[in-house]
C-alpha positions in Angstrom: 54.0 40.0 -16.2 51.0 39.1 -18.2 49.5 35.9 -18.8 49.1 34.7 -22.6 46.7 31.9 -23.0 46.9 29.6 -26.0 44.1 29.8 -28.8 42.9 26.7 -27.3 42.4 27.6 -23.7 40.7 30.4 -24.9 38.3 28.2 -27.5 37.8 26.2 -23.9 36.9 29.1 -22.0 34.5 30.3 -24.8 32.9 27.0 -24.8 32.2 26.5 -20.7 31.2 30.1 -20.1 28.1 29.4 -23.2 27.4 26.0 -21.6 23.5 26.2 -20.5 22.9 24.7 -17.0 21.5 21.7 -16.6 17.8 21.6 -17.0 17.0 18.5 -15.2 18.0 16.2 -12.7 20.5 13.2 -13.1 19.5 10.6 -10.7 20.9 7.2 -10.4 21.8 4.4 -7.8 21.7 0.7 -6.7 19.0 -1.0 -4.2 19.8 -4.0 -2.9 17.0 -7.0 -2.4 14.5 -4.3 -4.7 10.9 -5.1 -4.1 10.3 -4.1 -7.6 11.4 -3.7 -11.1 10.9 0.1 -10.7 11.4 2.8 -8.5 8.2 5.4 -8.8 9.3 9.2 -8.0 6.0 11.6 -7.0 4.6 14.3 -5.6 1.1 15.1 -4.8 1.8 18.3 -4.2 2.4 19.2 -7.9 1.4 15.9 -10.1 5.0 15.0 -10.8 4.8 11.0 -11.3 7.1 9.2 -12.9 8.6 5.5 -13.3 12.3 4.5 -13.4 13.2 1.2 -14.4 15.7 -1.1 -12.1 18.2 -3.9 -13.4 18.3 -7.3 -12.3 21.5 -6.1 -10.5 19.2 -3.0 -8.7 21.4 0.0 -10.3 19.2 2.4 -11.9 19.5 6.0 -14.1 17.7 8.5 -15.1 17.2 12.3 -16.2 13.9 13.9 -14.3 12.4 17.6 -15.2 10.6 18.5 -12.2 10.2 21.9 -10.1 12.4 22.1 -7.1 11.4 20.2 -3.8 10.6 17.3 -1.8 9.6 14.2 -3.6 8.8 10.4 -2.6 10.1 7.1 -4.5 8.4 3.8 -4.1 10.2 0.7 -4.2 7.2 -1.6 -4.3 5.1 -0.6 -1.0 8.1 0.9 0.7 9.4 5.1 0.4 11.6 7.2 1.1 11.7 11.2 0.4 14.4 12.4 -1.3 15.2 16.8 -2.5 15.0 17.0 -6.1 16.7 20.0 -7.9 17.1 20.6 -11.8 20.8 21.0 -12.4 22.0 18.5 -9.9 23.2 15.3 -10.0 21.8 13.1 -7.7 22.6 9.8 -6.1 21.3 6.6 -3.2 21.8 3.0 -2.4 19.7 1.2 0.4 19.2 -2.4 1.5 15.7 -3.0 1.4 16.1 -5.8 4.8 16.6 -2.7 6.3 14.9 0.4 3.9 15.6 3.6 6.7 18.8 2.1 8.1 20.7 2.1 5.1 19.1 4.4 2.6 22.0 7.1 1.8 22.3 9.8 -0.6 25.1 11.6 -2.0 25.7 14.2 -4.7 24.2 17.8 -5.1 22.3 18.9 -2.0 22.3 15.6 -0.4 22.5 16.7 2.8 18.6 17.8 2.1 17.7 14.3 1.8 19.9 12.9 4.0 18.1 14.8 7.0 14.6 13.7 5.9 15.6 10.4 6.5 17.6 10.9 9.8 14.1 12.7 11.0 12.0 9.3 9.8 13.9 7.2 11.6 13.6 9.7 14.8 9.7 9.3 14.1 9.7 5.3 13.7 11.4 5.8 17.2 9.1 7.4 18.7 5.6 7.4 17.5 5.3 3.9 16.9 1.9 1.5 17.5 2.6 1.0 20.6 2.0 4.9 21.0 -1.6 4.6 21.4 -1.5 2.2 24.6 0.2 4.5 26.5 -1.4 7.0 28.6 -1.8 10.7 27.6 1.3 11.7 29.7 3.5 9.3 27.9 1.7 10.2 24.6 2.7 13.4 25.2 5.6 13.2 26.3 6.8 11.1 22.9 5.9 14.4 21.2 8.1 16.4 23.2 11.0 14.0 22.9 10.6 14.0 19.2 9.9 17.4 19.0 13.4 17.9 20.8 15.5 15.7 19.3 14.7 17.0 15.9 15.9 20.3 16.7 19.1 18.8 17.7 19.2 17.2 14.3 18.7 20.7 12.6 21.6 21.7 14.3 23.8 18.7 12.8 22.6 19.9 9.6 23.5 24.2 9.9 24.9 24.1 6.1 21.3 23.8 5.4 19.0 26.9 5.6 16.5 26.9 8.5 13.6 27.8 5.7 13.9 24.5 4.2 12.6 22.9 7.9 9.6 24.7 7.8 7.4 22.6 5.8 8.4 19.8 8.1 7.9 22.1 11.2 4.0 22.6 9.7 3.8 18.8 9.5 4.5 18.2 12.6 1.8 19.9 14.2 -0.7 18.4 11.7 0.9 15.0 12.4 0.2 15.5 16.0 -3.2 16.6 16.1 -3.8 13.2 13.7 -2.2 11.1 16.4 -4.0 12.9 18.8 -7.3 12.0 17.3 -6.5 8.4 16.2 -5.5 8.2 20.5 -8.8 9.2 21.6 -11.1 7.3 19.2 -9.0 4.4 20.5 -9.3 5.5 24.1 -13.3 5.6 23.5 -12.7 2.3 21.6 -11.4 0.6 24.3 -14.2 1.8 27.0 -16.9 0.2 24.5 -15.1 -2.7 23.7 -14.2 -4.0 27.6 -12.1 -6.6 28.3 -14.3 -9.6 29.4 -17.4 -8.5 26.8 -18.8 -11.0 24.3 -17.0 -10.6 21.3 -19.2 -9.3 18.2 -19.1 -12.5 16.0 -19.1 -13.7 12.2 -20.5 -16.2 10.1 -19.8 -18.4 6.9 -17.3 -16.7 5.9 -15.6 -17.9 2.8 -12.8 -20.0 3.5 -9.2 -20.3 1.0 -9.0 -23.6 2.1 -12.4 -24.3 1.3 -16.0 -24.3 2.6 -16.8 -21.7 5.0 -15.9 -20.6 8.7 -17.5 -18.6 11.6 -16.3 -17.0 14.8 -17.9 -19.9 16.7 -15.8 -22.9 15.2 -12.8 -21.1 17.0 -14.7 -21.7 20.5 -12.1 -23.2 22.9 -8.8 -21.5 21.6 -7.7 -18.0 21.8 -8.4 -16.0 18.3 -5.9 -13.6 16.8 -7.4 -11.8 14.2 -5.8 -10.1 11.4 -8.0 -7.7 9.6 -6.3 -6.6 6.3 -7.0 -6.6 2.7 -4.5 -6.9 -0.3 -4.2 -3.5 -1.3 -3.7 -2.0 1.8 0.6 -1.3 2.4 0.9 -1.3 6.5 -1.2 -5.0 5.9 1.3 -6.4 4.0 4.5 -5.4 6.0 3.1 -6.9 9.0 2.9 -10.4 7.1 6.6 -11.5 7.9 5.9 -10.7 11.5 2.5 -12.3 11.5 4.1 -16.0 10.3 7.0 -15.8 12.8 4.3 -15.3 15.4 2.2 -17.9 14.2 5.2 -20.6 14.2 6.4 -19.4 17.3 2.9 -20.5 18.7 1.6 -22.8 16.3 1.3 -25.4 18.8 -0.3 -23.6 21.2 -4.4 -22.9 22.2 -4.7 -20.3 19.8 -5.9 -19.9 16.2 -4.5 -16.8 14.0 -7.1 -15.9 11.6 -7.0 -13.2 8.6 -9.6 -11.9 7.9 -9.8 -10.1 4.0 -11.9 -6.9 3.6 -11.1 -6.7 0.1 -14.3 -5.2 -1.9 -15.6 -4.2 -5.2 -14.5 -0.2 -4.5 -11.4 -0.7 -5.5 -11.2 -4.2 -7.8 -14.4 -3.0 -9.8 -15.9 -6.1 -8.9 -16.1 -8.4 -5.8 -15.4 -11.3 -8.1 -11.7 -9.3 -8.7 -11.5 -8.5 -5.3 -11.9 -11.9 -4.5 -9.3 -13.4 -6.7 -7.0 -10.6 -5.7 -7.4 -11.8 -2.0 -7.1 -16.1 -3.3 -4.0 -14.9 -5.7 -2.2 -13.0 -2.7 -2.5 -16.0 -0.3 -1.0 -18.5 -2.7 1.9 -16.3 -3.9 3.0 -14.8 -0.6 1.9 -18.3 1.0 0.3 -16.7 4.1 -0.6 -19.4 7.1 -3.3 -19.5 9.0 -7.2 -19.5 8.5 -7.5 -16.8 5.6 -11.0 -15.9 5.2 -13.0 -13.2 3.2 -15.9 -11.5 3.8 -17.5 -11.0 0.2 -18.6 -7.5 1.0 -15.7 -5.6 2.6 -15.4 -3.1 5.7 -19.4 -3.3 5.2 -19.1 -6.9 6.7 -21.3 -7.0 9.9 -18.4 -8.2 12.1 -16.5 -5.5 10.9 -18.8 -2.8 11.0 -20.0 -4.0 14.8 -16.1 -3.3 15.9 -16.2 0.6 14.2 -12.8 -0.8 11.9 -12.4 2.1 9.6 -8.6 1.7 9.0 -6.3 -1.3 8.9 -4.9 -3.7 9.7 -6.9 -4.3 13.1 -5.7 -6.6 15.3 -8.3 -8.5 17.7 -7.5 -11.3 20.3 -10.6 -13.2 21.4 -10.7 -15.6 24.2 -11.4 -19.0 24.7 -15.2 -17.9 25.7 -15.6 -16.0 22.5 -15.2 -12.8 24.9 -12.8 -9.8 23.7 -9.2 -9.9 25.2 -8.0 -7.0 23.4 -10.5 -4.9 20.5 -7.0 -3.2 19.2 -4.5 -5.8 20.2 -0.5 -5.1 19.1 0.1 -5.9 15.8 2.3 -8.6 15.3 5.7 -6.4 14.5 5.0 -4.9 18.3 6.5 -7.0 20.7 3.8 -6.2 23.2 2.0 -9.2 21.2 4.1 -11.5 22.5 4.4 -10.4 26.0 0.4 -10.5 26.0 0.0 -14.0 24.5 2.6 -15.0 27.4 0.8 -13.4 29.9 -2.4 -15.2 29.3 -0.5 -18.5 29.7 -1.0 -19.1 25.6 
């Protein structure tokens, strides 16, 4: 028996089969605690950069136009990677108290960003700071770990095609040759910079509180010393941790002492690196001594410990002799198992 359709099925059918496909992306979701006002999707790769705006309640929407791939959004200092396609619809939420823990996606080819996030938080398991005080056997041996469980999490991801890991399988090799580097300059570090040594020392050093301080005013109490500037993203997210450590020892025979490398290469001037550094202190209301050292990473102190990434950590003894040239920073709690250990 045929089928007779009504004039207005068949208008319907008419209409769907000369509907275009979607030329974009429709992205929307809801952050909760957002560090920003906006979310910023990007990629290097191929320029894409763009800023979406987020409500006082965290929900945001938008329509992107990009070429198909793997993409980063800010909120504030943190990311997260997310798959980007034009024609699908595209969706997360995340609590920021806890960014990789609860960022999900859903929608179209979620699963593809789902999994990049599943193999970060295999990463922040594995290869994190305290990575570099390990021997080489353990160091390598993180590596293999990783390396494992991430082909375990392929498998709980088989809907996706095994091309779309390779870029991530490249990455990992890179990424390990990096780590491998950054291990031995810190291995060398460590043989120059002996436990025991006189500690390299500054001097009049520019003080938020007022005047000026030097290395030498500290002499007769442990030093922890934070060197960071206000630009700089891993600084920043070690502040929380650095004030709980401080108030867990504040009365204690130690001093914990930032020290600001902020420069004229970035603010233009020193003057606007300078009020960069005093405005940053009074709005997050970091503790401490917060110093600055009015010409950067070219500081003598600075340049006489070979810091050419940060934040640097440094504990200093009593003596004004090194404890520790690459100390845990203070989200490791190796910190506080060392500060213990020296009877602080």
């Amino acid at each position: 028996m045929k089928k007779i359709f009504s004039p207005a099925i068949i208008v319907a059918i008419l209409l769907a089969s000369c509907q275009k496909p979607k030329d974009h992306v429709e992205l929307y979701g809801k952050i909760s605690h957002p560090n920003s006002n906006k979310i910023t999707i990007s990629n290097p790769d191929n320029g894409y950069k763009k800023e979406i705006a987020v409500n006082e309640d965290g929900s945001f929407s938008d329509t992107l136009k990009i070429k198909e791939g793997r993409y980063r959004f800010y909120d504030g200092l943190e990311y997260g990677r997310i798959f980007l396609k034009n024609g699908n619809t595209t969706s997360f939420t995340l609590d920021t108290n806890a960014f990789d823990e609860t960022l999900k996606f859903k929608g179209d080819d979620a699963d593809k960003s789902n999994v990049l996030i599943d193999y970060e938080l295999l990463k922040e398991k594995h290869l994190n700071s305290d990575l570099f005080r390990k021997n080489i056997t353990e160091f390598e041996n993180a590596f293999n770990t990783l390396e494992k469980e991430f082909g375990k999490l392929k498998l709980n991801y088989r809907a996706i095609d095994p091309s779309y890991f390779e870029p991530e399988d490249r990455r990992f090799k890179k990424m390990k040759a990096a780590y491998l580097k950054f291990y031995k300059d810190r291995q060398a570090l460590m043989k120059e910079f002996t436990k025991g040594t006189p500690s390299p020392t500054f001097e009049n050093y520019e003080n938020f509180e007022g005047g000026t301080t030097s290395l030498k005013d500290f002499r007769g109490k442990y030093v922890y010393i934070d060197i960071w500037a206000t630009w700089c993203g891993p600084c920043k997210l070690e502040i929380p941790f650095l004030k709980e450590l401080e108030e867990r020892f504040h009365d204690r025979n130690i001093e914990f002492v930032s020290i600001s490398v902020d420069d004229d290469r970035r603010s233009g001037t020193m003057e606007k690196a300078k009020t960069a550094w005093k405005t940053m202190v009074a709005e997050k209301n970091l503790t401490g001594v917060q110093l600055f050292t009015g010409s950067g990473l070219k500081a003598d102190f600075i340049k006489a410990y070979k810091i050419n990434s940060i934040p640097r950590f440094i504990l200093i003894d009593p003596k004004g002799n090194i404890v520790d040239a690459d100390a845990p920073r203070p989200s490791s709690a190796k910190i506080t198992e060392l500060l213990k250990e020296l009877g602080i």
